[in-house]
KEKOL-532390 format. One record per residue (C-alpha): residue in three letters; residue number from 1; z, y, x. Coordinates in steps of 0.25 Angstrom, whole numbers, plus 5000, padded with zeros to 4 digits. Each point is the difference from the previous one (the first is absolute). Layout:
BEGIN
NODE  residu  num    zz    yy    xx
NODE     ALA  NUM     Z     Y     X
...
% end
This chain:
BEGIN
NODE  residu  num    zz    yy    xx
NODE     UNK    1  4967  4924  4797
NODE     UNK    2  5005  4985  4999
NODE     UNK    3  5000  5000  5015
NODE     UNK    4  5008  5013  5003
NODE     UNK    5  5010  4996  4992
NODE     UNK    6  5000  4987  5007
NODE     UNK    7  5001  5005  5013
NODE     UNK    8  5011  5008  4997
NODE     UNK    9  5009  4990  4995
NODE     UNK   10  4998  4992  5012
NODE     UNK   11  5001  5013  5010
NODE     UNK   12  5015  5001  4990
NODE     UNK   13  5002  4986  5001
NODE     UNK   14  5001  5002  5016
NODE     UNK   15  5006  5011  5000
NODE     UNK   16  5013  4993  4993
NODE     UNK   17  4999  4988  5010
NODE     UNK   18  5002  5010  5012
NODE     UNK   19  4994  5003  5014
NODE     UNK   20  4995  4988  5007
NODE     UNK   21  5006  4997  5013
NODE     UNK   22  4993  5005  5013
NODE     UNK   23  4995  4989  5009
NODE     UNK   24  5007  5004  5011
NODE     UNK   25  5013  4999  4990
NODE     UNK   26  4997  4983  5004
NODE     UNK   27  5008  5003  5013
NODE     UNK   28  5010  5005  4995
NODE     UNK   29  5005  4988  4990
NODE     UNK   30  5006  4991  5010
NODE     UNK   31  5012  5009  5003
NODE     UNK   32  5001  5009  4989
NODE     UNK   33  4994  4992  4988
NODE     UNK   34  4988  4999  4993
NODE     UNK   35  5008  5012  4989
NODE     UNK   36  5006  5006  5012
NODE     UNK   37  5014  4996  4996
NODE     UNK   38  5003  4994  5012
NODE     UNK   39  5010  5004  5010
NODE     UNK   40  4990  4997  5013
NODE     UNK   41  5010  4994  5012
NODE     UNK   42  5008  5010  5007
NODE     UNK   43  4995  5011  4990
NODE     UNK   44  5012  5011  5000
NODE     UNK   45  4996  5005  4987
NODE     UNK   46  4997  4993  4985
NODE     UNK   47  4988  4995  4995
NODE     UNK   48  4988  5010  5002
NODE     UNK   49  4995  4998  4985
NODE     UNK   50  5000  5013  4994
NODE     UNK   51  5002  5009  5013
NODE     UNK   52  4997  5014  4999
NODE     UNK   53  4984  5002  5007
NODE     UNK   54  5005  5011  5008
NODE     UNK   55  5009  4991  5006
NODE     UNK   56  4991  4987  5000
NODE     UNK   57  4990  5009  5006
NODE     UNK   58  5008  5005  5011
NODE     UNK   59  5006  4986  5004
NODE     UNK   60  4987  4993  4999
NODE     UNK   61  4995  5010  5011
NODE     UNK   62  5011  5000  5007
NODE     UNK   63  4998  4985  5002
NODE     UNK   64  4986  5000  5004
NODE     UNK   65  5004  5011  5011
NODE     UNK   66  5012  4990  5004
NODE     UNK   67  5011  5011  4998
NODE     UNK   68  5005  4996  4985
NODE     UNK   69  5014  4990  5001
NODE     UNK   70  5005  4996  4986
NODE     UNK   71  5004  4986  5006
NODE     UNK   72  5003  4990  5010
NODE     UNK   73  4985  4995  4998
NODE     UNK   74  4993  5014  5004
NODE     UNK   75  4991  4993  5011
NODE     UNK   76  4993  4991  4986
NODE     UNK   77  4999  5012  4993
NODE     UNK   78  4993  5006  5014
NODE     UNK   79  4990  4990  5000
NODE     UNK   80  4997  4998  4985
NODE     UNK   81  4996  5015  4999
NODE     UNK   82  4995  5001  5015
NODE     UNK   83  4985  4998  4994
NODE     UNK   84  5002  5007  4986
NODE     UNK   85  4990  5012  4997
NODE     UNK   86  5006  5013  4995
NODE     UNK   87  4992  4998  4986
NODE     UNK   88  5007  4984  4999
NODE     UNK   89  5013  5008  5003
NODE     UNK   90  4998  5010  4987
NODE     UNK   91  4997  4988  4992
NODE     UNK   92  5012  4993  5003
NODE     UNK   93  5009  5011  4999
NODE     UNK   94  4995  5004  4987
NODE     UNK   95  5000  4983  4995
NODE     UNK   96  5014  4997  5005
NODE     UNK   97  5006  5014  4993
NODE     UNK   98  4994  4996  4986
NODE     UNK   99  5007  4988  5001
NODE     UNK  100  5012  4998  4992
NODE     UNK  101  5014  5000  5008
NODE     UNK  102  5008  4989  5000
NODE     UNK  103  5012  5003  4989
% end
């Protein structure tokens, strides 16, 4: 029983320190920041912390199928997300929405 309730604390415990970034996440920290707060060079819109998924989802795609343009920088956003499975792409989208937008 000593364990169960152990367990569940820490399961709680993590829960309150949020979702752990996804690996792919790491290419994204030189131009957006490493809490997404960043305004990427040539980015036409804000910070993409806190993004609706929909919308992540459908730029992220669109980048990988080099047809998305939010920025002068297009061609970096091309070839970052040229190689990115569709399962890495789901996992951003939902990371980078959780994240708290800049105030």
């Amino acid at each position: 029983m000593k364990k169960v309730i152990i367990l569940a604390l820490f399961g709680a415990a993590s829960l309150c320190l949020g979702a752990e970034a996804p690996t792919v996440f790491n290419k994204c920290k030189m131009c957006h920041g490493p809490d997404g707060q960043k305004v990427a060079p040539g980015q036409k819109t804000g910070p993409i912390a806190g993004l609706p998924k929909d919308k992540l989802l459908e730029d992220l795609k669109g980048y990988k199928a080099g047809t998305a343009d939010n920025g002068g920088n297009k061609a970096i956003m091309y070839a970052q997300m040229k190689n990115i499975s569709d399962a890495d792409i789901e996992a951003l989208a939902e990371y980078i929405s959780g994240l708290p937008p800049k105030k």
